[in-house]
Residue frames as qw, qx, qy, qz and C-alpha x, y, z in Angstrom:
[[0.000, 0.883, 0.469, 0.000, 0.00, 0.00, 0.00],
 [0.141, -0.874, -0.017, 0.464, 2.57, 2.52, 0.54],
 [0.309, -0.120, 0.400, 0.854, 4.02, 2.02, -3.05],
 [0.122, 0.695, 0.669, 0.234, 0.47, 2.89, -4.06],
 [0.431, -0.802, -0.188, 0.368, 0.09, 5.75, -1.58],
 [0.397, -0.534, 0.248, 0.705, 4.02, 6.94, -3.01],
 [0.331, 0.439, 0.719, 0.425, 2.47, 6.47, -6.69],
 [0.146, -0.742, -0.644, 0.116, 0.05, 9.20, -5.76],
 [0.358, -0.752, 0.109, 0.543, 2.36, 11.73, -4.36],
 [0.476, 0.041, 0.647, 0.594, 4.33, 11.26, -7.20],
 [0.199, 0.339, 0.747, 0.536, 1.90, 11.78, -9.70],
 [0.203, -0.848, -0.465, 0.153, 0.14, 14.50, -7.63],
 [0.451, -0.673, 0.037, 0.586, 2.88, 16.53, -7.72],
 [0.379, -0.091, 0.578, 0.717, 4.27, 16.21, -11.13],
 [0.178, 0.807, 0.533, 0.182, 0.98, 18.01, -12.38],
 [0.167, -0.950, 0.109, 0.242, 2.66, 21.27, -10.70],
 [0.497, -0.585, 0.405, 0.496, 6.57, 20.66, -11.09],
 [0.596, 0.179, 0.670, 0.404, 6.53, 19.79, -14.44],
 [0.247, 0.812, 0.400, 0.345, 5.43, 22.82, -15.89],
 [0.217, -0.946, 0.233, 0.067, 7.74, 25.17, -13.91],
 [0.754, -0.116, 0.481, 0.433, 10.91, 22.25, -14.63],
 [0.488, 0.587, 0.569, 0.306, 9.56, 22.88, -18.24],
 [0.079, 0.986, -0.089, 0.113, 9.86, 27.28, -17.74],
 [0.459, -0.762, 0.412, 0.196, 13.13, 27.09, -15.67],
 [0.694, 0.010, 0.682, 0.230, 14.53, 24.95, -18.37],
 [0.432, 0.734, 0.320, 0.415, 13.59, 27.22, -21.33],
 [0.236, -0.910, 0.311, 0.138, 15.30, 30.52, -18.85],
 [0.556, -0.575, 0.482, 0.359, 18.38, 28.72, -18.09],
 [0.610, 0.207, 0.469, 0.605, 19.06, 27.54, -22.11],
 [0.280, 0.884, 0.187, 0.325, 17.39, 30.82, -23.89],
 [0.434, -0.870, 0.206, 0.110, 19.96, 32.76, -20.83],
 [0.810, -0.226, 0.455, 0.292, 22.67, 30.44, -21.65],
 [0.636, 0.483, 0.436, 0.415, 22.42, 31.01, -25.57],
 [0.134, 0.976, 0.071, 0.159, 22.19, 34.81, -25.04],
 [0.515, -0.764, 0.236, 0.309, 25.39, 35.03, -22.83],
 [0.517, -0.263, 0.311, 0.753, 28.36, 34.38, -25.17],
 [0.315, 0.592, 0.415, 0.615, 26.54, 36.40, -28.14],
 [0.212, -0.956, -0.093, -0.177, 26.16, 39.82, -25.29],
 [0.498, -0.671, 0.301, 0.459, 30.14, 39.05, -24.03],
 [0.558, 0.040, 0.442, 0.701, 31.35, 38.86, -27.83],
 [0.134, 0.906, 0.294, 0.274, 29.07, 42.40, -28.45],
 [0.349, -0.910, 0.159, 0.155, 31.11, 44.07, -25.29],
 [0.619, -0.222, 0.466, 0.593, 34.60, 42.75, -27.24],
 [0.597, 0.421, 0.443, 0.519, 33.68, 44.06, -30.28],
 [0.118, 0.896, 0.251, 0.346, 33.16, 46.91, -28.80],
 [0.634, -0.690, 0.124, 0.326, 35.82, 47.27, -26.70],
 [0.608, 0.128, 0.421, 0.662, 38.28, 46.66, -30.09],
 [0.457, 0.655, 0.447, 0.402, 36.31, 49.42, -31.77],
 [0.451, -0.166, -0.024, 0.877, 37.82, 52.58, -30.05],
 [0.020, 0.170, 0.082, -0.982, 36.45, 55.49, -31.70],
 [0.440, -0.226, -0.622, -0.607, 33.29, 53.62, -33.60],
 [0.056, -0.162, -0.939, 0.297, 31.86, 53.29, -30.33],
 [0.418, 0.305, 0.158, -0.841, 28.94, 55.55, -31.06],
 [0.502, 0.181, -0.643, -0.550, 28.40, 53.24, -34.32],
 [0.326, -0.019, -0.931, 0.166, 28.65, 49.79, -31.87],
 [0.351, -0.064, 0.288, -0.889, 26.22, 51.48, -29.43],
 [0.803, 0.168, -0.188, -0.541, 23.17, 49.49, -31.06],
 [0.681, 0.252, -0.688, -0.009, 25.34, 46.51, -31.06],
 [0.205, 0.071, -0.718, 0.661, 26.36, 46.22, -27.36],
 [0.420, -0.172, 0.276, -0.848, 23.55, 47.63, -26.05],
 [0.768, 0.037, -0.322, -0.553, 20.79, 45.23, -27.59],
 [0.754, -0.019, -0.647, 0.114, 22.34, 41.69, -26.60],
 [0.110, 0.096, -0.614, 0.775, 23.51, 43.28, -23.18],
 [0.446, -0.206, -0.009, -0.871, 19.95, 44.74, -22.89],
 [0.894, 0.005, -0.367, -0.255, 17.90, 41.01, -23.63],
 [0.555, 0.070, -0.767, 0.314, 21.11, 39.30, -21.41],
 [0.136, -0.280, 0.448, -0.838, 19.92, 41.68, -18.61],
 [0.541, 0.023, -0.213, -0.813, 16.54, 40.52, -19.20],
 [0.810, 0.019, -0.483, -0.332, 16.92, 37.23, -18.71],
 [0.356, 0.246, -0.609, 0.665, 19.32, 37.32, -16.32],
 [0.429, -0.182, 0.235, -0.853, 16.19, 38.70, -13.87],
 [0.804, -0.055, -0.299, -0.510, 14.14, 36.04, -14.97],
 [0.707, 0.200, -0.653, 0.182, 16.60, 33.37, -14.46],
 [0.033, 0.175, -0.638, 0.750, 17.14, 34.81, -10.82],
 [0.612, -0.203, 0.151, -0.749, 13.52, 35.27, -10.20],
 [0.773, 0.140, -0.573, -0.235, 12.98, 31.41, -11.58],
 [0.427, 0.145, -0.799, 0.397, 15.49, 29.75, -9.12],
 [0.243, -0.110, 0.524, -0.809, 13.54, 31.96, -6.09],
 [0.640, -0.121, 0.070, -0.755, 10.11, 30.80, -7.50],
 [0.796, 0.197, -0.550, -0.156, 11.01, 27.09, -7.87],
 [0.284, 0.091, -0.775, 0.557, 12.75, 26.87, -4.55],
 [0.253, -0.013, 0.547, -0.798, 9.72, 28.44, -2.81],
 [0.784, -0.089, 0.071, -0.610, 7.22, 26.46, -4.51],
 [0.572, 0.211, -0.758, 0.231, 8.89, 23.30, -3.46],
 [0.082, 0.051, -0.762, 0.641, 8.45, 24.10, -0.42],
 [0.384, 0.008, 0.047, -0.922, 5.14, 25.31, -0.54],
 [0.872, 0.002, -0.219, -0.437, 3.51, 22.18, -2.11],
 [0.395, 0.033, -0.817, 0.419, 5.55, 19.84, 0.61],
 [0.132, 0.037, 0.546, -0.827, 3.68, 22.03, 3.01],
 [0.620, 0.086, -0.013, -0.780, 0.21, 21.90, 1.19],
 [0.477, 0.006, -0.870, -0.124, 0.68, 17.98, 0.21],
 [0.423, 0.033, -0.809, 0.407, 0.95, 16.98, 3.66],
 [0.067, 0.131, 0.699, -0.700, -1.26, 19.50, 5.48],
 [0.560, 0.185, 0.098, -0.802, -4.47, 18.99, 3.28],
 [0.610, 0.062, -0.769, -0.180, -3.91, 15.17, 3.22],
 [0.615, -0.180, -0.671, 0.373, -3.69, 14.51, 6.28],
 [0.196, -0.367, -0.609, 0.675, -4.84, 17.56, 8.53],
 [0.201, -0.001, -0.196, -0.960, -7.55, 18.95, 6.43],
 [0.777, 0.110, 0.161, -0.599, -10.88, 18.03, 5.42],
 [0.636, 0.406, -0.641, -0.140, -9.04, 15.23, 3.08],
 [0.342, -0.431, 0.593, -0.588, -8.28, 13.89, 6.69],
 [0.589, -0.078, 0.571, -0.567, -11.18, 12.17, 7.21],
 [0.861, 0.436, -0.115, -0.237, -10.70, 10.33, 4.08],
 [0.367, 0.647, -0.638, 0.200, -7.24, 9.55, 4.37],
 [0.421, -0.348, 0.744, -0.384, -7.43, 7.97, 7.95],
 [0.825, 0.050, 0.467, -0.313, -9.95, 5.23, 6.77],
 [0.750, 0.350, -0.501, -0.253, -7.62, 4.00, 4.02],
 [0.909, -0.410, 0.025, 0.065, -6.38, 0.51, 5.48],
 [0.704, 0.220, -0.342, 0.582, -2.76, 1.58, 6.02],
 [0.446, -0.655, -0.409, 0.453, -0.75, 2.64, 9.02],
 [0.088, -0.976, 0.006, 0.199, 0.00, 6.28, 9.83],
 [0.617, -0.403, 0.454, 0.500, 3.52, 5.47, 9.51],
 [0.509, 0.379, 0.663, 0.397, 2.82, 4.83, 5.76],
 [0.259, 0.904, 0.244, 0.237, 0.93, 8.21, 4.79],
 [0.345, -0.859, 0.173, 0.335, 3.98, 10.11, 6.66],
 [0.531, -0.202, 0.665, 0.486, 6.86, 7.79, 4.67],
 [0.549, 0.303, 0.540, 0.562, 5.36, 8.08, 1.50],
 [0.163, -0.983, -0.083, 0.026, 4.55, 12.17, 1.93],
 [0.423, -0.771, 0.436, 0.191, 8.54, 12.19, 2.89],
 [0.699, 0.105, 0.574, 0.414, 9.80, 10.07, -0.06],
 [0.312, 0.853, 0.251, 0.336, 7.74, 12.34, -2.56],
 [0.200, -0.967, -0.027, 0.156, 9.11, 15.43, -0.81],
 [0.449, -0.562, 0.465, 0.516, 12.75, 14.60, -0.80],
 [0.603, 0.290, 0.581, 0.464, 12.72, 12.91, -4.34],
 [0.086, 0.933, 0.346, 0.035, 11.04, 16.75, -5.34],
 [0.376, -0.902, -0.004, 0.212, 13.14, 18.21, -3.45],
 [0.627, -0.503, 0.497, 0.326, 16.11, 16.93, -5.48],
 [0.517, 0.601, 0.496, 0.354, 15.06, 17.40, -8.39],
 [0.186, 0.969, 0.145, 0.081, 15.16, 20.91, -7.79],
 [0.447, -0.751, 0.367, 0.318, 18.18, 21.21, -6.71],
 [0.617, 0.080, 0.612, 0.488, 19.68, 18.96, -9.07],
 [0.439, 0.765, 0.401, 0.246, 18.28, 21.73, -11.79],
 [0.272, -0.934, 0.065, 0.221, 19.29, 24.41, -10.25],
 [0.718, -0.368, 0.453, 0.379, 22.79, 22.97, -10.05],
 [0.561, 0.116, 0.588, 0.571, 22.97, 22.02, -13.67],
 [0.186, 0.888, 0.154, 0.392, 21.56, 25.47, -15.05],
 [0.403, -0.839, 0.277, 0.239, 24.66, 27.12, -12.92],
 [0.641, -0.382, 0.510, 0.429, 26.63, 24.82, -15.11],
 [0.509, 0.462, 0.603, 0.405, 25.39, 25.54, -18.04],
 [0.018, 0.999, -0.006, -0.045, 25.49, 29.54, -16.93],
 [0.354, -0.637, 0.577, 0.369, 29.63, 28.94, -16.12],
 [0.535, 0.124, 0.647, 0.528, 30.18, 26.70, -19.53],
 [0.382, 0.775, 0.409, 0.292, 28.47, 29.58, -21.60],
 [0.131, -0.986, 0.074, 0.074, 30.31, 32.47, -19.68],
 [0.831, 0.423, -0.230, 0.278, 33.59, 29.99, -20.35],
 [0.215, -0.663, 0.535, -0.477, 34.72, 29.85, -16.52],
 [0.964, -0.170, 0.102, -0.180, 33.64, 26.17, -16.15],
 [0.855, 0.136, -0.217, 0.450, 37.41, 24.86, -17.26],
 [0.077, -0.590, 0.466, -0.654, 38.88, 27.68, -14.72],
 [0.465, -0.554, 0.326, -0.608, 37.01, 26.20, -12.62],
 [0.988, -0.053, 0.014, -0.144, 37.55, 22.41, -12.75],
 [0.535, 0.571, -0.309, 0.540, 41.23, 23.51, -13.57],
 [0.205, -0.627, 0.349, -0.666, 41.06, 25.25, -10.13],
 [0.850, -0.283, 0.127, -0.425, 39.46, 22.08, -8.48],
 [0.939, 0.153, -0.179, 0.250, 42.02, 19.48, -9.94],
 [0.149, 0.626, -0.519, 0.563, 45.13, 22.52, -8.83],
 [0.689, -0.437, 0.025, -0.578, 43.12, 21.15, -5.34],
 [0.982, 0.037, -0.022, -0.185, 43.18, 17.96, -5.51],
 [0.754, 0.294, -0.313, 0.496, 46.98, 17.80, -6.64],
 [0.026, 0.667, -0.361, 0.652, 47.82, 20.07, -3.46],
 [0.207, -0.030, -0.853, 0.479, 46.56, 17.48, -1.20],
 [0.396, -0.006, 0.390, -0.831, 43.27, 18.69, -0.56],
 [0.172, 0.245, 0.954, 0.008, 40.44, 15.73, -0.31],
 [0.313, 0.183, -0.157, -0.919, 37.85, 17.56, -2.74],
 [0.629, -0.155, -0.464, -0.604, 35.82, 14.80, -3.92],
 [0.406, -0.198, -0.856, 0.251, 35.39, 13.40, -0.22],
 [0.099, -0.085, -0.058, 0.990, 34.30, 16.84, 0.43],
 [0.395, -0.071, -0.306, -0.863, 31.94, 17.17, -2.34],
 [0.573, -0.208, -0.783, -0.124, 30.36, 13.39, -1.25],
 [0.312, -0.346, -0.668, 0.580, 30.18, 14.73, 2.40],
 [0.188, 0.183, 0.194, -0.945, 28.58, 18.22, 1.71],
 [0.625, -0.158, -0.510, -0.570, 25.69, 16.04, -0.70],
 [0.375, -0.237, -0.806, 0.391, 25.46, 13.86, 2.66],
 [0.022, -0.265, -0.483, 0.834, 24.91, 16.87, 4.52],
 [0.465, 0.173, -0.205, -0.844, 22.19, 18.56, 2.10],
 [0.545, -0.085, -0.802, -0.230, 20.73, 14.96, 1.40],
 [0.377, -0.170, -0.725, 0.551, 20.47, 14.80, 5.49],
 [0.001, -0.190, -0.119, 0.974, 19.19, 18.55, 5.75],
 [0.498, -0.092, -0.436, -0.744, 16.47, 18.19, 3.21],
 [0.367, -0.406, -0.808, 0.217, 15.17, 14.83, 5.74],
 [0.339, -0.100, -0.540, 0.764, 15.48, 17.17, 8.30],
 [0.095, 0.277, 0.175, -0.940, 13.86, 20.28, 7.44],
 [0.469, -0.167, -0.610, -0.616, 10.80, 18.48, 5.44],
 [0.567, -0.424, -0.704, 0.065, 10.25, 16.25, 9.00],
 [0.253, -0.281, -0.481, 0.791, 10.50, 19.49, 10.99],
 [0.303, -0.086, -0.340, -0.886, 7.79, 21.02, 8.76],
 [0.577, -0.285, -0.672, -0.365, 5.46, 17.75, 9.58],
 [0.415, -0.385, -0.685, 0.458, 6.08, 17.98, 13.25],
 [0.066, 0.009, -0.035, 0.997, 5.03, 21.68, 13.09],
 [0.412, -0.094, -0.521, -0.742, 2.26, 21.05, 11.20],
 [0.691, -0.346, -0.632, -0.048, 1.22, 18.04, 13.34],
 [0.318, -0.180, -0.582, 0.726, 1.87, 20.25, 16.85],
 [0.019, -0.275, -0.916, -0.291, 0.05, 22.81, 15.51],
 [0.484, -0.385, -0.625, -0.475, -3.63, 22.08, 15.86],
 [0.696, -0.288, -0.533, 0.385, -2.52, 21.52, 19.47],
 [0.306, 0.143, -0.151, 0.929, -1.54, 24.96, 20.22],
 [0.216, 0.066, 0.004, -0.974, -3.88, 27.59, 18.98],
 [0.514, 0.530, 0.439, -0.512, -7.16, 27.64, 18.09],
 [0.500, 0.755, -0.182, -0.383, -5.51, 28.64, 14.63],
 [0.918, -0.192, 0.292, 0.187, -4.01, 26.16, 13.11],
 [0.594, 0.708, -0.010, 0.382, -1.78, 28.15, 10.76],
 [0.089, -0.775, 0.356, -0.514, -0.42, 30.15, 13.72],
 [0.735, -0.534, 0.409, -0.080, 0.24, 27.18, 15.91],
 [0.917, 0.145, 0.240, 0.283, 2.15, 25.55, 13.10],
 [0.441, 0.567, -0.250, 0.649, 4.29, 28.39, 12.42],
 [0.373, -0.815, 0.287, -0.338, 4.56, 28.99, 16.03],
 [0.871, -0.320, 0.374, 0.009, 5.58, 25.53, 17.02],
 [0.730, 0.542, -0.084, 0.408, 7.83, 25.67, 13.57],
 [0.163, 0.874, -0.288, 0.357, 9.67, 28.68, 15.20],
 [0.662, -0.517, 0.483, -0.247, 10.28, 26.59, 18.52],
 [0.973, -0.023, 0.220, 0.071, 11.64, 23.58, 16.75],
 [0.456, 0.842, -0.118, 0.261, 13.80, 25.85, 14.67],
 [0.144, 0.757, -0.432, 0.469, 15.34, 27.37, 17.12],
 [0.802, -0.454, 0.386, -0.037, 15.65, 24.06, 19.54],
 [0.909, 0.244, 0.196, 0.277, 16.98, 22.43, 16.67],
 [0.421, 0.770, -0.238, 0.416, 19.93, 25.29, 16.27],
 [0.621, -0.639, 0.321, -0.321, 20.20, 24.99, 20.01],
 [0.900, -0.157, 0.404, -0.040, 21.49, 21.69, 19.22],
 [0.761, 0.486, 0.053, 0.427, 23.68, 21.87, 16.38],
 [0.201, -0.868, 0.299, -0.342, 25.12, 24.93, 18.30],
 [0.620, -0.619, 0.455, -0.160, 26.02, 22.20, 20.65],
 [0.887, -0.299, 0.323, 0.140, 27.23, 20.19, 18.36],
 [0.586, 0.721, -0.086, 0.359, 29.44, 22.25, 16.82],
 [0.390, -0.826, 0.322, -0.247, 31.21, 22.92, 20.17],
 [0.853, -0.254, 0.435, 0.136, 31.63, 19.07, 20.70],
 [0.907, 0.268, 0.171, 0.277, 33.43, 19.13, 17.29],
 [0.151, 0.901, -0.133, 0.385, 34.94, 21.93, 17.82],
 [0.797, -0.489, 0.253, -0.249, 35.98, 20.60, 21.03],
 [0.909, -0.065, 0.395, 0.116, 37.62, 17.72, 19.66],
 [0.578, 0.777, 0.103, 0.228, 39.13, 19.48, 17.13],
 [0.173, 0.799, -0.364, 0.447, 41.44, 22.21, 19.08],
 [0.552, -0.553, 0.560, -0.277, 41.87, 20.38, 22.71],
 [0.975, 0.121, 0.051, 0.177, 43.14, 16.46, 20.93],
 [0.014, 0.860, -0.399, -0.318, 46.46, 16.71, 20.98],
 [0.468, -0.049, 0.776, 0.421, 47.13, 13.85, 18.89],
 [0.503, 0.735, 0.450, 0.067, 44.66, 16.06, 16.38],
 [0.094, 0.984, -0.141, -0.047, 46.63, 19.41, 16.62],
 [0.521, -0.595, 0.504, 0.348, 50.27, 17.78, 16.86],
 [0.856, 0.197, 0.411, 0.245, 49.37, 16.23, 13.52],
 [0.200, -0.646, 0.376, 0.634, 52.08, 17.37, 10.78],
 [0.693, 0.618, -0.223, -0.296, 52.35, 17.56, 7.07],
 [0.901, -0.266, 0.342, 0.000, 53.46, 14.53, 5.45],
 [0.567, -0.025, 0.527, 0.633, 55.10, 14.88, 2.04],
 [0.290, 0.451, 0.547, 0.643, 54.71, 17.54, -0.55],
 [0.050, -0.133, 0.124, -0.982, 52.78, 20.61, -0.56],
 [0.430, -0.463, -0.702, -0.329, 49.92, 18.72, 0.74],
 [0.386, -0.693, 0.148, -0.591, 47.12, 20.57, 3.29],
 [0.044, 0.424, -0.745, 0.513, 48.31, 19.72, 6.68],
 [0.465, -0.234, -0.844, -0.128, 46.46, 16.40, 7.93],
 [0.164, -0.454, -0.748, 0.455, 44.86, 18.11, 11.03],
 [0.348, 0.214, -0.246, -0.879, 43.18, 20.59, 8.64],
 [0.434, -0.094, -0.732, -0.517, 41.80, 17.74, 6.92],
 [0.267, -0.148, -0.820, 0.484, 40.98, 16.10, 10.29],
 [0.066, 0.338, 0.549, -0.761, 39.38, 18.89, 11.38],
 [0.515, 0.208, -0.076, -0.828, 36.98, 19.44, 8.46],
 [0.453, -0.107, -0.880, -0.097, 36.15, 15.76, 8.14],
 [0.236, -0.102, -0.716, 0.649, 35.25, 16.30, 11.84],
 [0.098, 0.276, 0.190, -0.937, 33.06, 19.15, 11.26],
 [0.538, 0.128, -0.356, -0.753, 31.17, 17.61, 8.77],
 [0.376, -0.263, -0.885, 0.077, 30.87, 13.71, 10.43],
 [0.064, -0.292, -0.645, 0.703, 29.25, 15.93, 13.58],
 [0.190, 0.275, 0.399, -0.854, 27.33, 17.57, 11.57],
 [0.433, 0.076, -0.829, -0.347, 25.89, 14.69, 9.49],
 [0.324, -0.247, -0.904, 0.129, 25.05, 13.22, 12.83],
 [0.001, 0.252, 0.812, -0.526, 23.66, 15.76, 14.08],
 [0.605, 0.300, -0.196, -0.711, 21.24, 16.84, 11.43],
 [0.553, -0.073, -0.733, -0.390, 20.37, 13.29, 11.13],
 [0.179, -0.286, -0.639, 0.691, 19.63, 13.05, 15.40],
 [0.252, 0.325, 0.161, -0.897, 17.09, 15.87, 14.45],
 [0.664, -0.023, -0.471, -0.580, 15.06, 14.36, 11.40],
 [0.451, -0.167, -0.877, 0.019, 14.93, 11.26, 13.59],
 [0.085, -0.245, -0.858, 0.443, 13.56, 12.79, 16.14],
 [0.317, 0.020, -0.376, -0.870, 11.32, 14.84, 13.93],
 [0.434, 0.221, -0.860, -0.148, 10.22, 11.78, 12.66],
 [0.258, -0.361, -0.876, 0.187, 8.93, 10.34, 16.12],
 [0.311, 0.488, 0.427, -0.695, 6.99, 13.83, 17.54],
 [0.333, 0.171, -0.375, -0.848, 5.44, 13.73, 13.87],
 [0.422, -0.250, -0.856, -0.162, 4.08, 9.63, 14.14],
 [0.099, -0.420, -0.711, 0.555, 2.72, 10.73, 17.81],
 [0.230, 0.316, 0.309, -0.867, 0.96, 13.73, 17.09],
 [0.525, -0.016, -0.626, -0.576, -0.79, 11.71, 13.84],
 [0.424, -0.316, -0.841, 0.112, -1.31, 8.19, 15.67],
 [0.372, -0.264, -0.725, 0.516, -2.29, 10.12, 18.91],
 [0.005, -0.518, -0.174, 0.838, -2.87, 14.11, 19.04],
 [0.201, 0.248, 0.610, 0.725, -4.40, 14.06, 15.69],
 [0.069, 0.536, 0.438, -0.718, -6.75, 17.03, 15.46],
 [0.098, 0.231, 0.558, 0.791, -8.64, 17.76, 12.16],
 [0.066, 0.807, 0.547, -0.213, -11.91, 19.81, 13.94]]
C-alpha cells in the first residue's frame, strides 16, 4: 500500500513541477544562448575605439535582452525553490490535517505509511530541484567559459593534497540529510500545531519557530563538541604535514570532523522529527 500511496504523491505533484521544470529549463538555455553572443558584443566593442557611437546598437541590444533574462533566471530559481516548499507544506497539510483527513485515515494503512510516502515524494522533489538548479549554474559557467577555470582550479586542489571529492560526497550527505530534516521538521510543526492555537496556521508556524530554534540549540552544541575535539586532541593538533605541498592532515581532520558531527547531528534531528510527527498523527491528531 505505501508504493500505491508513493504512486500518488508522485503523480500529484508532477501536475505542478513539471510545468515550472519545463519554464526554468527554457530561462536557463534561452539565458545560456544569449550570454556568449552579449560578451562577444562588449569585445567588439571594446576593439572598436572610436566607432563606439556606431557599436552602441550593437552592445547595447544583446547586453539589454542578457539583462533581461538574467532577472528572470534569478527570479525562476527563487520561484522554484519556494514552490517546493510550498507544495511539501500543502501535500501533507491537506492530506492529512484537512478536510481530506477524514478520508485519508480510513484508508487501510498505518499512519507510519501516509507520513513515509509524503517524505519520499518530498525529498525525491526536493532533489530534483536542486539537481536543476545545479545544472543550469553549469550551463550559466560553460556559456560564460569559466567552467574549465574552474575544474582547472578544483584538480590545482586535488593535486595540493586537498580531499575535494570526499568533500563534495560529504557536503551532498549533509544537504541529502538537511532536506530529511527540514521536510520532517515542517510535519512535526504542522502536526503540533492544531494543538496549540485555536488557529491552526499560527500554531504551526509557532511551534515551527520553537523547533527551529531548539533544533539550532542543538547543532550549536554540536558544533562545540566538534569543535571541542578538534582544538583540545592533541594527537589532532600535533598532527604534521606529510610529504609535498599537501594541506596539513589536522586541517583535513578537522573538516572531516566538522562535517561527520554535523551529518550526525542533522540526522539526530530528522529522527527525532520523525517520532513527535508519528505521535501527534497516531495520537494528538486534530482535524476539527
Amino acid at each position: 500500500m505505501l508504493s500505491t500511496l508513493f504512486k500518488h504523491e508522485m503523480r500529484a505533484n508532477a501536475k505542478t513541477f513539471m510545468w515550472f521544470y519545463i519554464a526554468f529549463v527554457v530561462i536557463a538555455v534561452v539565458n545560456a544562448i544569449i550570454n556568449p553572443f552579449a560578451m562577444e558584443s562588449m569585445n567588439f566593442a571594446s576593439q572598436s575605439g572610436d566607432a563606439a557611437m556606431v557599436t552602441a546598437p550593437i552592445v547595447f541590444l544583446p547586453n539589454a535582452i542578457r539583462g533581461v533574462f538574467m532577472v528572470l533566471y534569478s527570479l525562476s530559481i527563487g520561484v522554484i525553490s519556494v514552490l517546493t516548499i510550498v507544495l511539501i507544506i500543502l501535500r501533507f497539510y491537506k492530506n492529512l490535517l484537512g478536510d481530506e483527513g477524514y478520508l485519508m485515515m480510513t484508508l487501510p494503512v498505518t499512519r507510519e505509511q501516509h507520513i513515509l510516502s509524503k517524505l519520499l515524494s518530498a525529498v525525491i522533489w526536493s532533489v530534483c530541484t536542486t539537481v536543476l538548479i545545479f545544472l543550469s549554474l553549469v550551463l550559466m559557467l560553460a556559456s560564460a567559459g569559466v567552467l574549465g577555470d574552474l575544474i582547472e582550479g578544483m584538480n590545482q586542489m586535488i593535486a595540493e593534497g586537498v580531499p575535494l571529492n570526499r568533500w563534495i560526497v560529504q557536503i551532498i550527505a549533509l544537504m541529502l540529510v538537511s532536506c530529511v530534516n527540514g521536510i520532517l521538521m515542517l510535519y512535526a510543526a504542522m502536526g503540533i500545531g492544531p494543538n496549540m492555537l485555536k488557529n491552526r496556521v499560527g500554531g504551526s508556524i509557532l511551534a515551527f519557530i520553537i523547533l527551529y530554534i531548539g533544533s539550532q540549540f542543538v547543532m550549536l552544541a554540536v558544533t562545540f563538541s566538534s569543535m571541542y575535539s578538534i582544538f583540545l586532541n592533541p594527537q589532532m593538533m600535533s598532527a604534521t604535514i606529510t610529504k609535498g605541498p599537501q594541506v596539513p592532515d589536522h586541517v583535513v581532520a578537522a573538516v572531516d570532523t566538522i562535517f561527520a558531527g554535523t551529518i550526525i547531528g542533522t540526522a539526530a534531528l530528522a529522527i527525532a522529527f520523525w517520532f513527535i510527527t508519528r505521535y501527534m498523527i497516531k495520537r494528538k491528531l486534530n482535524l476539527a
